[in-house]
C-alpha positions as CSV (number, residue, x, y, z in Angstrom):
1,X,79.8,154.6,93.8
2,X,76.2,156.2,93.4
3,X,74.0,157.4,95.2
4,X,70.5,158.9,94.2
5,X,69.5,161.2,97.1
6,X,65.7,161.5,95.9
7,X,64.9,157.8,97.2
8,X,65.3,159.1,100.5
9,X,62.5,160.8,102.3
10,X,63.8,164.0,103.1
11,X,63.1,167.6,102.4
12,X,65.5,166.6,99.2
13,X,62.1,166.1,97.1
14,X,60.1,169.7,97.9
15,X,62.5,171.6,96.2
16,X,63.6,169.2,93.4
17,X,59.6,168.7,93.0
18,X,59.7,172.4,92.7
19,X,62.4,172.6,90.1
20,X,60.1,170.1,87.6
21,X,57.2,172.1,88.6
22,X,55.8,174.1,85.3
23,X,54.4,176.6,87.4
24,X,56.5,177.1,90.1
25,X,59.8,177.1,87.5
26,X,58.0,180.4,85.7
27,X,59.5,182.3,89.0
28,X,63.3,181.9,87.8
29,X,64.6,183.6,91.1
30,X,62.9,180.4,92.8
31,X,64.3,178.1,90.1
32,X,67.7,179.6,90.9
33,X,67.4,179.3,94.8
34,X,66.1,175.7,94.7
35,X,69.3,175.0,92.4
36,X,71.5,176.9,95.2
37,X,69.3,174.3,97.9
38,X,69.9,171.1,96.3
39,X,73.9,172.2,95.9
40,X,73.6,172.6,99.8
41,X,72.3,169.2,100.5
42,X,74.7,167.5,98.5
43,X,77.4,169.4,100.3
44,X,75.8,168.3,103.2
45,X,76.5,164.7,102.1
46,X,79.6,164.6,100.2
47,X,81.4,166.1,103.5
48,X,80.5,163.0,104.9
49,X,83.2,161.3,103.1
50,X,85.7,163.8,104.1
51,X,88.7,163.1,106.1
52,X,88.1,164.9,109.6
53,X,91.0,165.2,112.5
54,X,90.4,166.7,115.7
55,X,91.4,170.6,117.0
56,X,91.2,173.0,119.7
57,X,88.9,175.5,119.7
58,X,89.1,178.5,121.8
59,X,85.5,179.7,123.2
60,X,85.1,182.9,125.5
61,X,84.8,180.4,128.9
62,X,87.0,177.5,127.4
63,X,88.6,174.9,124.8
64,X,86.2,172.9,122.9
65,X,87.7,169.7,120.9
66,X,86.0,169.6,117.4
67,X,86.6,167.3,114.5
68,X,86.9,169.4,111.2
69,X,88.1,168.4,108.0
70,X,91.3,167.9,106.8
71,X,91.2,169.8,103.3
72,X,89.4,172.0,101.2
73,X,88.1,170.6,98.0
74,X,87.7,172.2,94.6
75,X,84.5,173.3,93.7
76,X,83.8,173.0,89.4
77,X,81.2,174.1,87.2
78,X,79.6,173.8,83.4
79,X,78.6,177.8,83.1
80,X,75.9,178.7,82.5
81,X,73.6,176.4,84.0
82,X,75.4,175.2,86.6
83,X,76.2,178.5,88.1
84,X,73.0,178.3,90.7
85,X,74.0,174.6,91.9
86,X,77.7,175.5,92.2
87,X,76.8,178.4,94.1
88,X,74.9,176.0,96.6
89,X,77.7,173.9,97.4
90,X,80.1,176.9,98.1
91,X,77.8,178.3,100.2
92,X,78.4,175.2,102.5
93,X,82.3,174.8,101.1
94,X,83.7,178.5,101.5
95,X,86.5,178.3,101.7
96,X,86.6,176.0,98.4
97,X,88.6,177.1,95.4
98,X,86.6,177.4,92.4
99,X,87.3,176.5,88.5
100,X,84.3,176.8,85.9
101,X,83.9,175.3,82.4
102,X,82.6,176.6,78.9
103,X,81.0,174.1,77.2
104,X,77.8,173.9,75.1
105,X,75.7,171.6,72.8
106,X,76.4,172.9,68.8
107,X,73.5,171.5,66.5
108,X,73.6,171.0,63.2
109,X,71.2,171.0,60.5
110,X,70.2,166.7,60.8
111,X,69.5,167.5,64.9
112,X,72.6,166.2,66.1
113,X,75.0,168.3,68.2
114,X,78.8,168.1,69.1
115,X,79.9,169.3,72.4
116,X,82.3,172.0,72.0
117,X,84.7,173.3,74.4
118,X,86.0,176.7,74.4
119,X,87.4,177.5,77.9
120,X,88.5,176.0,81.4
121,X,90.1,178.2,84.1
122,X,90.7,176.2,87.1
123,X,93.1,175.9,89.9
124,X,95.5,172.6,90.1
125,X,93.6,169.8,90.9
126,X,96.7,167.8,91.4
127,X,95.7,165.1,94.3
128,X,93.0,167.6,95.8
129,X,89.2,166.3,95.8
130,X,87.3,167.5,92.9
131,X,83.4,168.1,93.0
132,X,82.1,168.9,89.6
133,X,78.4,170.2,89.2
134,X,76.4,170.7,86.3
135,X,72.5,170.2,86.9
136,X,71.6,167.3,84.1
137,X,73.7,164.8,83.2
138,X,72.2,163.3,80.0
139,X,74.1,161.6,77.2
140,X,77.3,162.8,79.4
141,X,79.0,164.3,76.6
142,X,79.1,168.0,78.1
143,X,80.5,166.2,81.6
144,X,83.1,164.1,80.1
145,X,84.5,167.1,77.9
146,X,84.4,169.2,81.2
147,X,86.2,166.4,83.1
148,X,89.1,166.2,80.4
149,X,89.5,169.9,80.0
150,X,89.7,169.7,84.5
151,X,91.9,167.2,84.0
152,X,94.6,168.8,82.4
153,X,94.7,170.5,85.8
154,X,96.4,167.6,87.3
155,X,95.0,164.1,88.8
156,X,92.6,164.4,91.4
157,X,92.8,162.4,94.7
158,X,89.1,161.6,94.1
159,X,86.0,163.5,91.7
160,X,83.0,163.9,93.3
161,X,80.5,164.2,90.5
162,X,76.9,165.9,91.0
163,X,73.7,165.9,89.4
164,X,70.0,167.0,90.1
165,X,68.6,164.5,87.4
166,X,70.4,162.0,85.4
167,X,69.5,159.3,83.2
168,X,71.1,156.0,83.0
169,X,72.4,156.3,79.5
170,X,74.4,159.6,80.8
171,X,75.9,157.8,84.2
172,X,76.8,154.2,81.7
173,X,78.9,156.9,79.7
174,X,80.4,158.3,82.5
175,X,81.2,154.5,84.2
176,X,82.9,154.0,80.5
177,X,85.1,156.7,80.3
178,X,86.7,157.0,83.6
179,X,87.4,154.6,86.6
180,X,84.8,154.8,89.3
181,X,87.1,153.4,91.8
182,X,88.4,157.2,92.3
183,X,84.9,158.9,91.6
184,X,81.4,159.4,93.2
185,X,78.7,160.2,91.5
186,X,75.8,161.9,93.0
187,X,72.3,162.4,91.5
188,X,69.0,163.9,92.6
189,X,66.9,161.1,91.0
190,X,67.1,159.0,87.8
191,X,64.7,159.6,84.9
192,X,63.4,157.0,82.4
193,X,64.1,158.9,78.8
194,X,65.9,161.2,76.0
195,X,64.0,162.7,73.6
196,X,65.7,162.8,70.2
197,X,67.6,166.0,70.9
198,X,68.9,164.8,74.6
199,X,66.5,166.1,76.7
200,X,65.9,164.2,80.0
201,X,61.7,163.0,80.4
202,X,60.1,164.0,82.0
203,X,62.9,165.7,83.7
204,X,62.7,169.6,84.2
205,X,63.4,171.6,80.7
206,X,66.5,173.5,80.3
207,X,68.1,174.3,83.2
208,X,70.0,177.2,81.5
209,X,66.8,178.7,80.1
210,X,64.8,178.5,83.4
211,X,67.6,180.0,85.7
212,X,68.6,182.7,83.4
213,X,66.4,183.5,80.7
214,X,66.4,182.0,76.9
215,X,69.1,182.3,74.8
216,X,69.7,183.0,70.9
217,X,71.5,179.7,69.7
């Protein structure tokens, strides 16, 4: 399944209108928080499709009958970028545990990159739900290295996959390589383009750069 959350007219759209923003993304704490915002809206609706049972709760003056859910997921990331988004959806999932990624784009001399994979320290996944964040999701390369490293970790009972801003090439690779019937992918909005070194337009710039600062490749 997908679901874009931008086609819906909610506050969703101020901060992702904020991220693309080429004045408002100079202020990189801002960038950061509207990241850690988005992650908590997506929270927000991927507990939704949670399994929830109902338990006592004890108050000061009495029992109050709640419905909570049933298990904790596991909350992954691509460092660095997806650090500030990851961080939003743990804020809502706290009690989460937590596995992160090292990959990165490695250019060569032509303009094309490989995605190289260095490190992946995770938890078992082993029928737990999976949520796996990383901000863009362009040609899908960096996910689907991500998502085989993860899955060394064992076979998730289902992956929750989230993007701010995606583009259809990306989400067609991700359809390609794994079965949808145990995955949900989650996107802020869908752009139109690539440039020639993968960069979503008009998208937002580098995610990376604009939450942490530029980097010597």
């Amino acid at each position: 399944m997908l679901f874009e959350i931008g086609k819906e007219n909610t506050i969703f759209n101020r901060f992702l209108s904020e991220l693309r923003d080429e004045q408002i993304q100079k202020d990189s704490l801002r960038f950061r928080r509207n990241l850690q915002r988005l992650g908590e809206i997506f929270a927000y609706e991927i507990s939704k499709t949670f399994v929830y049972t109902s338990k006592e709760i004890t108050t000061p003056l009495g029992t109050a009958v709640m419905k909570l859910h049933e298990e904790e997921p596991v909350l992954a990331t691509i460092l660095r970028a997806g650090l500030p988004l990851h961080q939003g959806l743990l804020n809502y999932f706290d009690r989460a545990d937590n596995a992160f990624v090292s990959a990165y784009r490695k250019y060569h001399k032509k303009g094309t990159f490989t995605i190289k994979l260095d490190y992946v320290s995770s938890p078992s996944i082993e029928n737990r739900i999976l949520i796996v964040s990383d901000p863009m999701l362009a040609t899908g390369g960096s996910l689907i290295a991500a998502l085989n490293g993860l899955l060394v970790k064992g076979k998730p009972k289902h992956i929750h996959i989230v993007n701010v801003l995606a583009t259809e090439e990306g989400i067609k690779a991700i359809k390609r390589r794994f079965s949808l019937k145990d995955m949900t992918i989650w996107v802020g909005a869908i752009d139109d383009e690539l440039t020639a070194k993968a960069y979503i337009v008009p998208g937002l710039g580098d995610a990376g750069d604009l939450a942490f600062g530029t980097k010597d490749d």
